[in-house]
PyMOL CGO cylinders between C-alpha atoms (Angstrom):
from pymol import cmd
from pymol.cgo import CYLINDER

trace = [
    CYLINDER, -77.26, 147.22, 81.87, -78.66, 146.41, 78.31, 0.3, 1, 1, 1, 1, 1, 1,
    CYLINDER, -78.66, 146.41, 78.31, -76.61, 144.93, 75.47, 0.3, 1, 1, 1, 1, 1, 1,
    CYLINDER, -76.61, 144.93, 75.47, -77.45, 147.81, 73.58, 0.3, 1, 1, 1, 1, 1, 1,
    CYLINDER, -77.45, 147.81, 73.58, -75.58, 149.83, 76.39, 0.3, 1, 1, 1, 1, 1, 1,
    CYLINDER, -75.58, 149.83, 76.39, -72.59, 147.54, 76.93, 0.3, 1, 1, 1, 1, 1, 1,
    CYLINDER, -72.59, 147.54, 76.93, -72.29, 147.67, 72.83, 0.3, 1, 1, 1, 1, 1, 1,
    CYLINDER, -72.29, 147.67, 72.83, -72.41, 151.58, 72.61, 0.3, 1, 1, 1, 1, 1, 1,
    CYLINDER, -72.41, 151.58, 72.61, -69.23, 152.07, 75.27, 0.3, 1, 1, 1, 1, 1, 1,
    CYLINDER, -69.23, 152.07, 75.27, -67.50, 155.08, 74.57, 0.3, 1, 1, 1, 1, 1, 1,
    CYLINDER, -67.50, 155.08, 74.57, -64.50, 154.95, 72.42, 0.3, 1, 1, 1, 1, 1, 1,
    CYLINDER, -64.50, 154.95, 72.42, -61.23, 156.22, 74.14, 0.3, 1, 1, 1, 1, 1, 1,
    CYLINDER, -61.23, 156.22, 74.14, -59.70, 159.12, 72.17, 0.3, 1, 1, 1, 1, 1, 1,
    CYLINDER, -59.70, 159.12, 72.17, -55.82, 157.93, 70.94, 0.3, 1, 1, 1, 1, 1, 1,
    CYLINDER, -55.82, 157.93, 70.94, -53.24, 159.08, 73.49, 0.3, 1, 1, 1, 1, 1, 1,
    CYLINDER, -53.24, 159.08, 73.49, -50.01, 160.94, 72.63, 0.3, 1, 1, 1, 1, 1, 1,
    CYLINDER, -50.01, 160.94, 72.63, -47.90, 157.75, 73.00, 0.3, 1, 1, 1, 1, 1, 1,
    CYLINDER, -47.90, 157.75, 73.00, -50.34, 156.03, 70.48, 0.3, 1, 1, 1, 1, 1, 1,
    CYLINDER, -50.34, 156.03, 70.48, -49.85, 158.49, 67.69, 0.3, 1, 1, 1, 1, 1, 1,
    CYLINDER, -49.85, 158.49, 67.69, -46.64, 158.60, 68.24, 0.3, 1, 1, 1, 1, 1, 1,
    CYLINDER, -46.64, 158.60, 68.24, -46.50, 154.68, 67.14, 0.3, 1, 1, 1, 1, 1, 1,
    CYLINDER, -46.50, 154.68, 67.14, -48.45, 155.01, 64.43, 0.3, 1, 1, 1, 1, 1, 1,
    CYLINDER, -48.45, 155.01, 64.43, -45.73, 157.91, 63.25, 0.3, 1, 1, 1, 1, 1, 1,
    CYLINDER, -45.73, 157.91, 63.25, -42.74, 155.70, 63.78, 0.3, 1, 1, 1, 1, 1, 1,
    CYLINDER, -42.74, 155.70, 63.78, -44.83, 152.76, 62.35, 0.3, 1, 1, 1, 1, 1, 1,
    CYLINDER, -44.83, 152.76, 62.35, -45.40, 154.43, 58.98, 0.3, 1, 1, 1, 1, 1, 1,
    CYLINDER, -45.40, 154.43, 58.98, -42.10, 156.22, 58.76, 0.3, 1, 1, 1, 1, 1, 1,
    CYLINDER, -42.10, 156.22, 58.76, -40.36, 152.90, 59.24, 0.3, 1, 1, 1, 1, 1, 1,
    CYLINDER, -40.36, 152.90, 59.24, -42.56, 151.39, 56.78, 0.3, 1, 1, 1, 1, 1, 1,
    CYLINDER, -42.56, 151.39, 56.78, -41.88, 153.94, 54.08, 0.3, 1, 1, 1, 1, 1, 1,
    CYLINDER, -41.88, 153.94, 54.08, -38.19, 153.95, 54.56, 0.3, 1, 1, 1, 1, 1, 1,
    CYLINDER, -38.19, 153.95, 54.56, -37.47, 150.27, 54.62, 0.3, 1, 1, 1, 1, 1, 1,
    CYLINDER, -37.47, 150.27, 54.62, -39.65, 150.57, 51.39, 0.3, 1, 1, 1, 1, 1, 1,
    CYLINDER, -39.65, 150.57, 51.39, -37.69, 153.27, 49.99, 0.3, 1, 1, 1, 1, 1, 1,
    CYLINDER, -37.69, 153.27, 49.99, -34.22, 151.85, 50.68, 0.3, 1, 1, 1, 1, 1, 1,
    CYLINDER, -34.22, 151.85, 50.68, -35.09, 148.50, 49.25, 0.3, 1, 1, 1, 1, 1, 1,
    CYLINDER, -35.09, 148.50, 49.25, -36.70, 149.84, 46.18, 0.3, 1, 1, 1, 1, 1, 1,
    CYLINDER, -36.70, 149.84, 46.18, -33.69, 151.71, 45.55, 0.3, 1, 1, 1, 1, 1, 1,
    CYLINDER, -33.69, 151.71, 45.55, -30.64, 148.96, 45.38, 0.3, 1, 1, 1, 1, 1, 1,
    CYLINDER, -30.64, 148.96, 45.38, -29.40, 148.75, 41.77, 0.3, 1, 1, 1, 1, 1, 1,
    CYLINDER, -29.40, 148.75, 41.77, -30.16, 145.28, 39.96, 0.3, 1, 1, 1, 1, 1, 1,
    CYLINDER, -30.16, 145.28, 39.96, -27.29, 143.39, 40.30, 0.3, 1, 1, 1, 1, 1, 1,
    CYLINDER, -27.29, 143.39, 40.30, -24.90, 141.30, 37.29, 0.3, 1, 1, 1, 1, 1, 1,
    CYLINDER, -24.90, 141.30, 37.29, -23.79, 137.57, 38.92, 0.3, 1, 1, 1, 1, 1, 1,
    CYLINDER, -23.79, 137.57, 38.92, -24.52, 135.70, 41.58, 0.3, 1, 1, 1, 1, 1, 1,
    CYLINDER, -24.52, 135.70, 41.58, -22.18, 134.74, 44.36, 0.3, 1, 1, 1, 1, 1, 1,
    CYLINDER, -22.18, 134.74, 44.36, -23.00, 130.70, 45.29, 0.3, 1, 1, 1, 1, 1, 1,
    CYLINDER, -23.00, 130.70, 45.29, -21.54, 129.62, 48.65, 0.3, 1, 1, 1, 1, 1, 1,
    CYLINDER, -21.54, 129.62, 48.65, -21.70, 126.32, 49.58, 0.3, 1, 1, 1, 1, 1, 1,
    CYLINDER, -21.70, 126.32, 49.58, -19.38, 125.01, 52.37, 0.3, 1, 1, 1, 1, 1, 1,
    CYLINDER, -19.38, 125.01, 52.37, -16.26, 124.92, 50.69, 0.3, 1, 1, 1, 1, 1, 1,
    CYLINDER, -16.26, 124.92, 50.69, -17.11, 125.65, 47.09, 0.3, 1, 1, 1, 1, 1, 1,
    CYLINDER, -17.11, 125.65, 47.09, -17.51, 129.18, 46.14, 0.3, 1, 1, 1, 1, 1, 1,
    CYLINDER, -17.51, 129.18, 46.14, -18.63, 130.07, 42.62, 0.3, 1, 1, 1, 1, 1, 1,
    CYLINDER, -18.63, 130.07, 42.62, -19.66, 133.12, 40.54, 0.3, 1, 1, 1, 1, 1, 1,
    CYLINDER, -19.66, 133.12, 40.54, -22.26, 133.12, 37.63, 0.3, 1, 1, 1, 1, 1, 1,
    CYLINDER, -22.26, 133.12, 37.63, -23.27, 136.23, 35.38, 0.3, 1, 1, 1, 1, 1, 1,
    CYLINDER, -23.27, 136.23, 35.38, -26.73, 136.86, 35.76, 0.3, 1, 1, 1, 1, 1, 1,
    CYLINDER, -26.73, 136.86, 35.76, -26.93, 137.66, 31.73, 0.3, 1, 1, 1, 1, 1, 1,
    CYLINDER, -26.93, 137.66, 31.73, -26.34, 134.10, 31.43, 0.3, 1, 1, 1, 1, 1, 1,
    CYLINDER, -26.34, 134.10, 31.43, -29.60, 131.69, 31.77, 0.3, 1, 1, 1, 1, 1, 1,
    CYLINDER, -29.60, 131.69, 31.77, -28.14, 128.17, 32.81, 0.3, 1, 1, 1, 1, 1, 1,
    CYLINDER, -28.14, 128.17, 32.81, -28.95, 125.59, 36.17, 0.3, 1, 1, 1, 1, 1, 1,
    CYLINDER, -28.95, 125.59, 36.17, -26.67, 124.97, 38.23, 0.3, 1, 1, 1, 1, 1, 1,
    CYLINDER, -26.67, 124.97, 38.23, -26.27, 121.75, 40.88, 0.3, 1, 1, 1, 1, 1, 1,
    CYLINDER, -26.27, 121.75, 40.88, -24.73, 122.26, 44.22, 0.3, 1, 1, 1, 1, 1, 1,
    CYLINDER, -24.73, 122.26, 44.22, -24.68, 119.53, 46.54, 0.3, 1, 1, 1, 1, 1, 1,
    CYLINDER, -24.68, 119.53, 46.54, -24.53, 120.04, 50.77, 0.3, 1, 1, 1, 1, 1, 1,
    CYLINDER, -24.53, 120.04, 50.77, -25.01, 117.67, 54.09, 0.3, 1, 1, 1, 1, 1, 1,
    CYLINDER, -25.01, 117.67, 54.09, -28.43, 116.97, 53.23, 0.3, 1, 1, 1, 1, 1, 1,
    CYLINDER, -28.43, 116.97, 53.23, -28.51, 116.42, 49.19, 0.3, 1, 1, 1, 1, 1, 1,
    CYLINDER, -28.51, 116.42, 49.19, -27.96, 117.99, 45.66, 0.3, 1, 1, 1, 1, 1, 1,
    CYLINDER, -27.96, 117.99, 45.66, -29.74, 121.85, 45.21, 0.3, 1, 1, 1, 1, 1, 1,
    CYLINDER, -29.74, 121.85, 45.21, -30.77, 123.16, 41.62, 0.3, 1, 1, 1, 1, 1, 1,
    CYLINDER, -30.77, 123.16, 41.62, -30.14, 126.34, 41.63, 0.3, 1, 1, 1, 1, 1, 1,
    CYLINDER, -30.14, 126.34, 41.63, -31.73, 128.74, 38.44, 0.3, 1, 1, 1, 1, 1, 1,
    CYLINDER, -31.73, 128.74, 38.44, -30.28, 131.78, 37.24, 0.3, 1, 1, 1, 1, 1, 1,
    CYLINDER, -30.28, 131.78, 37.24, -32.55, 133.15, 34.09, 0.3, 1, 1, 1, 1, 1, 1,
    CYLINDER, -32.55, 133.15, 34.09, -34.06, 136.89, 33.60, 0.3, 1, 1, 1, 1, 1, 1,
    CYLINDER, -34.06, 136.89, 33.60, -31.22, 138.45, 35.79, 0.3, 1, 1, 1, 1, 1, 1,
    CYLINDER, -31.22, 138.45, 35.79, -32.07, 136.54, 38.63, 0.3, 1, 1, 1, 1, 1, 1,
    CYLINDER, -32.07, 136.54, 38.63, -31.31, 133.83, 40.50, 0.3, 1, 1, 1, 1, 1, 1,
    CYLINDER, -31.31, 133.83, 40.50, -33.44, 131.37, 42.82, 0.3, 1, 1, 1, 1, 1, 1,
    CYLINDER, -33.44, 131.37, 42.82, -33.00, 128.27, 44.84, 0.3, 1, 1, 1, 1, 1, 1,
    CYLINDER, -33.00, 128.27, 44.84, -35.66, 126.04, 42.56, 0.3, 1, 1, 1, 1, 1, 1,
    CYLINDER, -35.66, 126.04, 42.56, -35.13, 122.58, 44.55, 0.3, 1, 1, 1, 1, 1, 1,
    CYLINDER, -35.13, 122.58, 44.55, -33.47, 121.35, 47.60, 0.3, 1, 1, 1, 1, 1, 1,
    CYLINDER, -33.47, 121.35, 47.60, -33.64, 118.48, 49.40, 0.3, 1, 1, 1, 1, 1, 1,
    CYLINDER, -33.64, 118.48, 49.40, -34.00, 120.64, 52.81, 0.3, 1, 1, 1, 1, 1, 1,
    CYLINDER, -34.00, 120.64, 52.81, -37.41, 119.74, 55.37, 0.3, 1, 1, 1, 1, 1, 1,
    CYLINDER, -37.41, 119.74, 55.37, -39.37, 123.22, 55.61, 0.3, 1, 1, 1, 1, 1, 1,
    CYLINDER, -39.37, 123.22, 55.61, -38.32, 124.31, 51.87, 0.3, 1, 1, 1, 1, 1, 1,
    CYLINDER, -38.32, 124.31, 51.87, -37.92, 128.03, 52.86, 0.3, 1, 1, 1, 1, 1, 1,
    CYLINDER, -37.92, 128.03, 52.86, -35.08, 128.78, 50.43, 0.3, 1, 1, 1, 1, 1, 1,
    CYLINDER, -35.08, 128.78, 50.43, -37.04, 127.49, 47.76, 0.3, 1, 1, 1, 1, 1, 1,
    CYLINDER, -37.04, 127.49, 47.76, -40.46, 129.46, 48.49, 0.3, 1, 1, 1, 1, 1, 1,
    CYLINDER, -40.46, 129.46, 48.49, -38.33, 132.93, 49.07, 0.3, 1, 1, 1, 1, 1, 1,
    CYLINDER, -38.33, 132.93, 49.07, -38.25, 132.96, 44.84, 0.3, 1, 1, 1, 1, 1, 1,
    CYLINDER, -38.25, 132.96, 44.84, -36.14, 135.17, 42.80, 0.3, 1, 1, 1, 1, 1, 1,
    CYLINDER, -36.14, 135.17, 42.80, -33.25, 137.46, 44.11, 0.3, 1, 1, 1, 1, 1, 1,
    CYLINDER, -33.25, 137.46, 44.11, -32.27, 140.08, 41.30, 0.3, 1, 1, 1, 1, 1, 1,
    CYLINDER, -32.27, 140.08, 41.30, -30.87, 143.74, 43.21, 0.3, 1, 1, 1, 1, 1, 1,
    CYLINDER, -30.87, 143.74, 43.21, -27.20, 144.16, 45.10, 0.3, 1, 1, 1, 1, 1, 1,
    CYLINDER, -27.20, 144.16, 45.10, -27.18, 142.66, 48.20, 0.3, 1, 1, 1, 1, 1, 1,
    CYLINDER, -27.18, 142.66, 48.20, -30.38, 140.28, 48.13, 0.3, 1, 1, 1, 1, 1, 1,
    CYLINDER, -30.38, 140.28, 48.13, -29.73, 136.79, 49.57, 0.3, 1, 1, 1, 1, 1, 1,
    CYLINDER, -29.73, 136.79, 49.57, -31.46, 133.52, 49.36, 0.3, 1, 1, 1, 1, 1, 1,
    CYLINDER, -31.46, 133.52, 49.36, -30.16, 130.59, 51.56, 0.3, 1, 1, 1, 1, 1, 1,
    CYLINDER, -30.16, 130.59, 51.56, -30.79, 127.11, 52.63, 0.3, 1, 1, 1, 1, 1, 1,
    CYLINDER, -30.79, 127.11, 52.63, -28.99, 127.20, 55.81, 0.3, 1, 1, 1, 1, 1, 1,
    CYLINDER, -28.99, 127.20, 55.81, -29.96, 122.78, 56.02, 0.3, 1, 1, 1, 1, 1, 1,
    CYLINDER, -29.96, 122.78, 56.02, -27.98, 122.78, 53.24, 0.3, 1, 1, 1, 1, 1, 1,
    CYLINDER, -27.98, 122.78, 53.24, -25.41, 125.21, 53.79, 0.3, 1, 1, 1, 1, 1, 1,
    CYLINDER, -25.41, 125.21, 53.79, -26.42, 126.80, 49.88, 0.3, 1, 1, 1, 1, 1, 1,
    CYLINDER, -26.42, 126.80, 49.88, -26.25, 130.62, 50.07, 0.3, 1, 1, 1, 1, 1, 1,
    CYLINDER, -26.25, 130.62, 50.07, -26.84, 132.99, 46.95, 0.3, 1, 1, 1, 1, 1, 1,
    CYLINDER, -26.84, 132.99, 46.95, -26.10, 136.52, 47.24, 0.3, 1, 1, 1, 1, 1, 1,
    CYLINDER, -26.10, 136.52, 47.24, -26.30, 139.24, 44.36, 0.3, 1, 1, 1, 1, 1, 1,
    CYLINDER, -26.30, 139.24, 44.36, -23.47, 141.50, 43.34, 0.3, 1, 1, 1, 1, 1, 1,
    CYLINDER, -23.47, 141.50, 43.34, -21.92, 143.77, 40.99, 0.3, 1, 1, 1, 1, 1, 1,
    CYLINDER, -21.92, 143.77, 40.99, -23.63, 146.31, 39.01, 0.3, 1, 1, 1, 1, 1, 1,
    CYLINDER, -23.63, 146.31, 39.01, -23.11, 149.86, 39.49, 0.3, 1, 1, 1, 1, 1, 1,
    CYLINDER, -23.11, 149.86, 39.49, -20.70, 150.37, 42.52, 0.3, 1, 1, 1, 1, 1, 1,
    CYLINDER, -20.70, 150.37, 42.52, -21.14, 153.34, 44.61, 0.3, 1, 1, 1, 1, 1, 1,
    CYLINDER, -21.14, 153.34, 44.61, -18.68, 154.47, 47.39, 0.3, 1, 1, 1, 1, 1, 1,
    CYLINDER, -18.68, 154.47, 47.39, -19.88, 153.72, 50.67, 0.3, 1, 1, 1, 1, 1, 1,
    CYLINDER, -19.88, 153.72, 50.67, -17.35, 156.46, 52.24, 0.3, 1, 1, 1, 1, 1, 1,
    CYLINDER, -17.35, 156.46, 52.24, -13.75, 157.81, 51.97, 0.3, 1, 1, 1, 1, 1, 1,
    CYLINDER, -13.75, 157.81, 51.97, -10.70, 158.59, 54.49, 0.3, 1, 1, 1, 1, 1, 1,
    CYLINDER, -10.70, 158.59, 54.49, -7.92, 160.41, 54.65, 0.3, 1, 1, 1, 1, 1, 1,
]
cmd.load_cgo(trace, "trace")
C-alpha cells in the first residue's frame, strides 16, 4: 500500500449516537448561555470571610481589606462590580476570575477563606405554596 492510499482512507459517515452528542452538546451550550446571560445585575456584594460577614452597595466605588489564615485580601468594588484584586493565596485563582456584577455570581479564595457573592436587584419569586 502507497501513502497516497493509506492518506485517502475512507471517512466513516457519523453514527446516530454521534449526532445525537453533537445535539445535546449544542443545546447545553446554548442554554447554559442563555440562563447566564439572563441573571439581573445585582446592587451589593455579600463578603464572607470566616467569621466576618459584611455587605457593600455596589453603587458605591471604595476597597475594601479582609484579612484570612494566609494574609490581608484587597477586595475592589467600582462600576457595579466587585473583584478579588490581591491576595496573598499560592495559585491566585480568585484574583484572575475578575469582575462579578449579576445575582448569584461568586468569586472566592477558598486559601483564604474570602468569598464574594452578588445580590439584590430585582427579586423574582422562585415558587409559591399553599
Amino acid at each position: 500500500m502507497s501513502s497516497e492510499e493509506a492518506s485517502a482512507s475512507p471517512r466513516q459517515a457519523p453514527t446516530p449516537a454521534d449526532l445525537i452528542l453533537a445535539l445535546l452538546l449544542v443545546a447545553g451550550s446554548l442554554g447554559l448561555w442563555v440562563f447566564t446571560g439572563r441573571r439581573p445585575p445585582g446592587s451589593e456584594v455579600v463578603m464572607e470571610s470566616d467569621d466576618r460577614r459584611q455587605r457593600c452597595p455596589l453603587n458605591r466605588d471604595q476597597v475594601l481589606y479582609l484579612d484570612g489564615p494566609l494574609g490581608r485580601s484587597r477586595v475592589e468594588i467600582a462600576g457595579q462590580g466587585a473583584r478579588i484584586a490581591t491576595s496573598p493565596c499560592p495559585e491566585q485563582r480568585c484574583v484572575l476570575q475578575g469582575w462579578i456584577r449579576r445575582q448569584g455570581e461568586v468569586a472566592a479564595c477558598l486559601p483564604n477563606h474570602l468569598v464574594l457573592r452578588i445580590e439584590g436587584g430585582s427579586e423574582t419569586v422562585d415558587a409559591l405554596s399553599r
